[in-house]
DSSP file (Angstrom, degrees, kcal/mol; ACC not computed):
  #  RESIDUE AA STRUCTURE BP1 BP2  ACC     N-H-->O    O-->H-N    N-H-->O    O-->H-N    TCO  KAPPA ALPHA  PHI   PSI    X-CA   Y-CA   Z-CA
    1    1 A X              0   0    0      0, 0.0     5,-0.1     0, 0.0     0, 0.0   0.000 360.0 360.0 360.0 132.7    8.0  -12.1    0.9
    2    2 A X     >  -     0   0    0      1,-0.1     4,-0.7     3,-0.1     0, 0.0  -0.097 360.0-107.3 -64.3 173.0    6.5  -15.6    0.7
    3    3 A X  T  4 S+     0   0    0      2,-0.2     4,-0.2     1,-0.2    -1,-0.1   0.688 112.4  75.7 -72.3 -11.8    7.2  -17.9   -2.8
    4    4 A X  T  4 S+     0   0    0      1,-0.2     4,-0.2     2,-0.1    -1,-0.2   0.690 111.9  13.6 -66.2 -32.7    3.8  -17.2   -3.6
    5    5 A X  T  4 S+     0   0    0      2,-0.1    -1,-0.2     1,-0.1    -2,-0.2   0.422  94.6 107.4-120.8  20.0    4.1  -13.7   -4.7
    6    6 A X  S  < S+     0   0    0     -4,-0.7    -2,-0.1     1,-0.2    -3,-0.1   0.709  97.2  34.5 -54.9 -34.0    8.3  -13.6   -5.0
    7    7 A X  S    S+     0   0    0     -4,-0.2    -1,-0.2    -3,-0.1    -2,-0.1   0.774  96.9 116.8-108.9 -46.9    7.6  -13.6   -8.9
    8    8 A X        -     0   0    0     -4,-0.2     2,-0.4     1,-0.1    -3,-0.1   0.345  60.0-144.2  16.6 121.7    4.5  -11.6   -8.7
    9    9 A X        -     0   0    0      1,-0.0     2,-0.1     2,-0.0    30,-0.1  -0.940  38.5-122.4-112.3 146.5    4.4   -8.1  -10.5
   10   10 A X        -     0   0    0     -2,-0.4     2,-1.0    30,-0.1    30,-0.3  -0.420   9.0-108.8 -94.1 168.5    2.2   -6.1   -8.0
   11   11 A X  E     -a   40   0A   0     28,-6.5    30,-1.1    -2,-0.1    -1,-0.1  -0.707  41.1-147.8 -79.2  86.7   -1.0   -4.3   -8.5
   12   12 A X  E     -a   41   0A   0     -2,-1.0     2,-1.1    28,-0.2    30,-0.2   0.101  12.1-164.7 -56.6 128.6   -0.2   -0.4   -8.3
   13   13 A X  E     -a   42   0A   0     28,-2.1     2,-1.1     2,-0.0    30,-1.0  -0.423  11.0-144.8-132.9 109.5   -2.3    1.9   -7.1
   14   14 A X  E     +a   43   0A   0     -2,-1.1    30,-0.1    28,-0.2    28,-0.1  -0.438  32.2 154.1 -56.3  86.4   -1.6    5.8   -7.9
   15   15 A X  E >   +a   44   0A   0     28,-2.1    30,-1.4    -2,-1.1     3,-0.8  -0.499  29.6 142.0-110.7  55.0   -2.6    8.3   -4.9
   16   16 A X  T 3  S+     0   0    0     28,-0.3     3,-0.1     1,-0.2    28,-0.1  -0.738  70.3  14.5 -84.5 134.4   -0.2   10.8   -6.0
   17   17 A X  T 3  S+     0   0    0     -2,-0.4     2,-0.5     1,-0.2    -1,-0.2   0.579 103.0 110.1  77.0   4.4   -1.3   14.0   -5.6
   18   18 A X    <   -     0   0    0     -3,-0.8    28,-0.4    28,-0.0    27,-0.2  -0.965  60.8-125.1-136.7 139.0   -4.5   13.1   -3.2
   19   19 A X    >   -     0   0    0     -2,-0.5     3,-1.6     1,-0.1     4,-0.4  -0.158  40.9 -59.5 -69.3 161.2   -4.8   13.9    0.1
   20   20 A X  T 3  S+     0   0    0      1,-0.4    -1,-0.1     2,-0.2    29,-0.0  -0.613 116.2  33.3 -75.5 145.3   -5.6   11.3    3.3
   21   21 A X  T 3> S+     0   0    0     -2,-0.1     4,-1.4    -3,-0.1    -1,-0.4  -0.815 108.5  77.4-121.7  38.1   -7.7    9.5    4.1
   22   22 A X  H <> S+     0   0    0     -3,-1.6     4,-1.8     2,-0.2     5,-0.4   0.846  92.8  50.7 -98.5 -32.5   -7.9    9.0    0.2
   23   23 A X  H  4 S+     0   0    0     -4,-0.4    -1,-0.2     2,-0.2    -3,-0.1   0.836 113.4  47.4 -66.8 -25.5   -4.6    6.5   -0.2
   24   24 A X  H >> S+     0   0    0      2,-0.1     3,-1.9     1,-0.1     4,-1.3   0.852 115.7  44.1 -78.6 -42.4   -6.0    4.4    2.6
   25   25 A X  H 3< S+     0   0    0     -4,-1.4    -2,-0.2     1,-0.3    -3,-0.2   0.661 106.7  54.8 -82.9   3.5   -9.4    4.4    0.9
   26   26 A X  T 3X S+     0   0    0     -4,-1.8     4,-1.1     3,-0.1     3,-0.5   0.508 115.6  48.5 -68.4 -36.2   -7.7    3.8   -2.7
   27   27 A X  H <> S+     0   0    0     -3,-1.9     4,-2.0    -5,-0.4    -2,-0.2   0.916 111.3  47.1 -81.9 -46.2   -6.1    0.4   -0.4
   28   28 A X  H  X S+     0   0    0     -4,-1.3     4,-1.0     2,-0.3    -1,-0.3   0.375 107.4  50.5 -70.2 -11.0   -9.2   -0.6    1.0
   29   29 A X  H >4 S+     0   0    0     -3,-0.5     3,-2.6    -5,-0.3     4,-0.2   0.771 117.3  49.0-119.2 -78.6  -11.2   -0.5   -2.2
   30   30 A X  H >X S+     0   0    0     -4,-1.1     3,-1.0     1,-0.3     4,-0.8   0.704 106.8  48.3 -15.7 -59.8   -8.2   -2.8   -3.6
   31   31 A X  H 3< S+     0   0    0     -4,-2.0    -1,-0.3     1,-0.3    -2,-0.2   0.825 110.7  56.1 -70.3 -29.4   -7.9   -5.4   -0.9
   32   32 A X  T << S+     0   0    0     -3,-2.6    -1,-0.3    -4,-1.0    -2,-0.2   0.170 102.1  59.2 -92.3  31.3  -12.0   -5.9   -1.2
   33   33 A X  T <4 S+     0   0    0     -3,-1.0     2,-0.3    -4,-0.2    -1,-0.2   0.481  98.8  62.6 -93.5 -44.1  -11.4   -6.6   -4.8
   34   34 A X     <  -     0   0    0     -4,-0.8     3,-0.1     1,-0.1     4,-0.0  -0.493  59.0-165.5 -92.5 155.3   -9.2   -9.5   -4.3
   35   35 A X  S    S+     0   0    0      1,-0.3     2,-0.2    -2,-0.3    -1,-0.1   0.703  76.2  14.7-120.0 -21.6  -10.5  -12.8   -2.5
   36   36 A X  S    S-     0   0    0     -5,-0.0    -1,-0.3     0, 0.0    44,-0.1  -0.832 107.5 -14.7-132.9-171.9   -7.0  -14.1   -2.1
   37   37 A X        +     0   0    0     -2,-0.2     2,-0.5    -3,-0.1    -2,-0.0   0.220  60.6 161.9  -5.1  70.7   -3.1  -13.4   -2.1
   38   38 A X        -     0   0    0     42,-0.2    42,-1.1    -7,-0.1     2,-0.4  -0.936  30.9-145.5-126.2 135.7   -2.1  -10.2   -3.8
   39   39 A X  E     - B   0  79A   0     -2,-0.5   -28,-6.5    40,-0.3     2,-0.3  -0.613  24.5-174.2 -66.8 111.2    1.0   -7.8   -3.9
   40   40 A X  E     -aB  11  78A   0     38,-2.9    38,-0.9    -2,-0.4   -28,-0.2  -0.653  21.9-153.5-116.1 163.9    0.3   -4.3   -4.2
   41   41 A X  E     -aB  12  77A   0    -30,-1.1   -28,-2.1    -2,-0.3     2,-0.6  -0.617  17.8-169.9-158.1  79.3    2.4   -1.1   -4.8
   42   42 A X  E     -aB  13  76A   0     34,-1.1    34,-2.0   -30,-0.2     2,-0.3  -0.730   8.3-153.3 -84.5 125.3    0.7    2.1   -3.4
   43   43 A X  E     -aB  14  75A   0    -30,-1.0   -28,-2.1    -2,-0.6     2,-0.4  -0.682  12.9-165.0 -99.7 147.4    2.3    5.3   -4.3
   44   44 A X  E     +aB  15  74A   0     30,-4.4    30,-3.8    -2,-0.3   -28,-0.3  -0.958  31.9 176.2-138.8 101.6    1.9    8.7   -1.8
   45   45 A X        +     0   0    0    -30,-1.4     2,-0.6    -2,-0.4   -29,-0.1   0.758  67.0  97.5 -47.5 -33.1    2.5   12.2   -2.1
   46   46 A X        -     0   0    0    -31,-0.5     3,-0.4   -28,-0.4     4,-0.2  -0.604  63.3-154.8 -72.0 115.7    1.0   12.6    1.4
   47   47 A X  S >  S+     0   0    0     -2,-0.6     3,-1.1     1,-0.2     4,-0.3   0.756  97.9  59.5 -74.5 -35.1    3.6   12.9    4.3
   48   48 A X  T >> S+     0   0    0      1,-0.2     4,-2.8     2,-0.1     3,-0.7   0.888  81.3  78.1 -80.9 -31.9    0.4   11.4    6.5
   49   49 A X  H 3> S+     0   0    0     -3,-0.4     4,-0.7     1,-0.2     5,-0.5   0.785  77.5  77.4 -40.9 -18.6   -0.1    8.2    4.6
   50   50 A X  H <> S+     0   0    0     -3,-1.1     4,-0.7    -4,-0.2     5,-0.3   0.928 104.0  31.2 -61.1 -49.5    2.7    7.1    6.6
   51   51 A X  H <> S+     0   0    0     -3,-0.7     4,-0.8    -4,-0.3     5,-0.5   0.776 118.5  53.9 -46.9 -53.2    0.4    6.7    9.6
   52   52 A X  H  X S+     0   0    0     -4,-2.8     4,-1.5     1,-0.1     5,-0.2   0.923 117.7  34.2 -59.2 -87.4   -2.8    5.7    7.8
   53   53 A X  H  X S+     0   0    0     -4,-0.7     4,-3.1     2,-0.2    -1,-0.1   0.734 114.9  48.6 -31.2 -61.1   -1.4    3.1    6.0
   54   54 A X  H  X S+     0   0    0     -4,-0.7     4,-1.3    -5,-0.5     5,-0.3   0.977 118.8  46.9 -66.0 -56.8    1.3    1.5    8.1
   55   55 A X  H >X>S+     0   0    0     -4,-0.8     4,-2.7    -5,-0.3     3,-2.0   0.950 103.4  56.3 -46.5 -81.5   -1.2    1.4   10.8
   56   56 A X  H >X5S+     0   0    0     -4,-1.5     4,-2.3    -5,-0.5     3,-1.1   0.858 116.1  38.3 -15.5 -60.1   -4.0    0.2    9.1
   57   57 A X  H 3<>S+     0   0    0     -4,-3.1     5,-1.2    -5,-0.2    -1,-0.4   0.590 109.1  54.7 -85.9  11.4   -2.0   -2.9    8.1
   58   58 A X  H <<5S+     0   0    0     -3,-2.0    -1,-0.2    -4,-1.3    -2,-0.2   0.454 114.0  46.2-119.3 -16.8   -0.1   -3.6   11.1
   59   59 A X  H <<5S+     0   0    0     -4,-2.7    -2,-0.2    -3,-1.1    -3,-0.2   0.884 117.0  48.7 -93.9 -42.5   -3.9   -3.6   13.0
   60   60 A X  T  <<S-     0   0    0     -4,-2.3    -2,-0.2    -5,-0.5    -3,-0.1   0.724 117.1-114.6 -34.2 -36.2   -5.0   -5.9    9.8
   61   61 A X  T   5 +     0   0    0     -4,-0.3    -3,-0.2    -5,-0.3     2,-0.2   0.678  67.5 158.3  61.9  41.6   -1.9   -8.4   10.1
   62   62 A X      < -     0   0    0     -5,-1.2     2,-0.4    -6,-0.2    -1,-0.2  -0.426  40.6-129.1 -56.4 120.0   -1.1   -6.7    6.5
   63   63 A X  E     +C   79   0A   0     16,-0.8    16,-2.1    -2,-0.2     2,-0.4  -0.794  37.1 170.6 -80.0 140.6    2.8   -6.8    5.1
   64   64 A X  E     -C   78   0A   0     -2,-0.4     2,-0.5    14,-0.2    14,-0.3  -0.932  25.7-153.0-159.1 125.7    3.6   -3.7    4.2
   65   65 A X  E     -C   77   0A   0     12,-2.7    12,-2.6    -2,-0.4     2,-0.5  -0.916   9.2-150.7-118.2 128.3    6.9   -2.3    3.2
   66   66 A X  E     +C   76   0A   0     -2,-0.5     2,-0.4    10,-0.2    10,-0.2  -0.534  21.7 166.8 -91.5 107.6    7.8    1.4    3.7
   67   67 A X        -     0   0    0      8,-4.0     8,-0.3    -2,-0.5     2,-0.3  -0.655  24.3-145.2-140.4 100.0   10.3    2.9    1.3
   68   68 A X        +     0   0    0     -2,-0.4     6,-0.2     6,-0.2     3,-0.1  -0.240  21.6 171.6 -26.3  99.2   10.9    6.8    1.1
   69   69 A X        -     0   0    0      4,-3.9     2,-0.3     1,-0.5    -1,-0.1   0.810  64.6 -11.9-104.5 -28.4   11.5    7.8   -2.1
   70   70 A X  B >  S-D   73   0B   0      3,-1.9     3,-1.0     1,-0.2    -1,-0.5  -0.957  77.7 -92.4-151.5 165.5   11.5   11.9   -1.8
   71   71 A X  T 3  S+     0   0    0     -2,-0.3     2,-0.8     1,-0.3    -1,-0.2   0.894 133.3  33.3 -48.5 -49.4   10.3   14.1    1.0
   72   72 A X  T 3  S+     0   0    0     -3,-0.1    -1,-0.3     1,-0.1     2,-0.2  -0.612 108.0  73.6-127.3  71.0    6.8   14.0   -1.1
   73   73 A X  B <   +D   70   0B   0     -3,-1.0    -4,-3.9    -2,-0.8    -3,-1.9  -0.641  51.0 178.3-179.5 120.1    6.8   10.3   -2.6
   74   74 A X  E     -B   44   0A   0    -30,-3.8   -30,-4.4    -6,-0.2     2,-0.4  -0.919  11.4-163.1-123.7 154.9    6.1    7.3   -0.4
   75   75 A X  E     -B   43   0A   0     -2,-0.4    -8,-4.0    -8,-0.3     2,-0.5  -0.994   7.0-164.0-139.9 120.1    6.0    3.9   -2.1
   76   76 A X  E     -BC  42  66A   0    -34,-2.0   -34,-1.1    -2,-0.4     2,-0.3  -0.987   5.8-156.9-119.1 126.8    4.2    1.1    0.4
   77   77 A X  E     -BC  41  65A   0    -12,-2.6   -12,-2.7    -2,-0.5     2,-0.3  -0.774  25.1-177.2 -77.0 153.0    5.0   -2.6   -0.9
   78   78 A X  E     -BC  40  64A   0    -38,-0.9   -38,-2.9    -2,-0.3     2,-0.4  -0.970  19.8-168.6-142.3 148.2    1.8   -4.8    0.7
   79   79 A X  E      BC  39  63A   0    -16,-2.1   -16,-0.8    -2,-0.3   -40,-0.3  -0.874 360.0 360.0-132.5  82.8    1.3   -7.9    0.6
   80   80 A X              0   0    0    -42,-1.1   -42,-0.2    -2,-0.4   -41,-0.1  -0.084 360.0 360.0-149.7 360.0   -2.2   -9.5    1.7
């Protein structure tokens, strides 16, 4: 994480409980909201968000950090 967001409390965004493609399109809606630098913390019930999501930023040149928290809760840090 750069020193520019290291202090930074991130912006969450709550797709629990909603199916893809709706946690990428909860991310999307989010990144065109900001005009520069922001740290985000999307949360997933969906076992496929793993794909949407890591892809999505990895084709973007997105940080995004993957951390399992139960079989049905995924937590993506990103960093844009």
């Amino acid at each position: 994480m750069t020193e520019l967001l290291a202090n930074e409390i991130p912006v969450e965004i709550d797709s629990m409980g909603k199916p893809c493609p709706m946690p990428l399109l909860m991310l999307k809606k989010q990144l065109k909201k900001s005009n520069g630098k922001q740290l985000l913390l999307l949360k997933s019930s969906d076992p496929h968000s793993e794909i949407d999501i890591t892809r999505y930023c990895e084709i973007h040149h997105i940080s995004c950090q993957l951390t399992k928290v139960s079989v049905q809760e995924f937590h993506y840090l990103i960093e844009s």
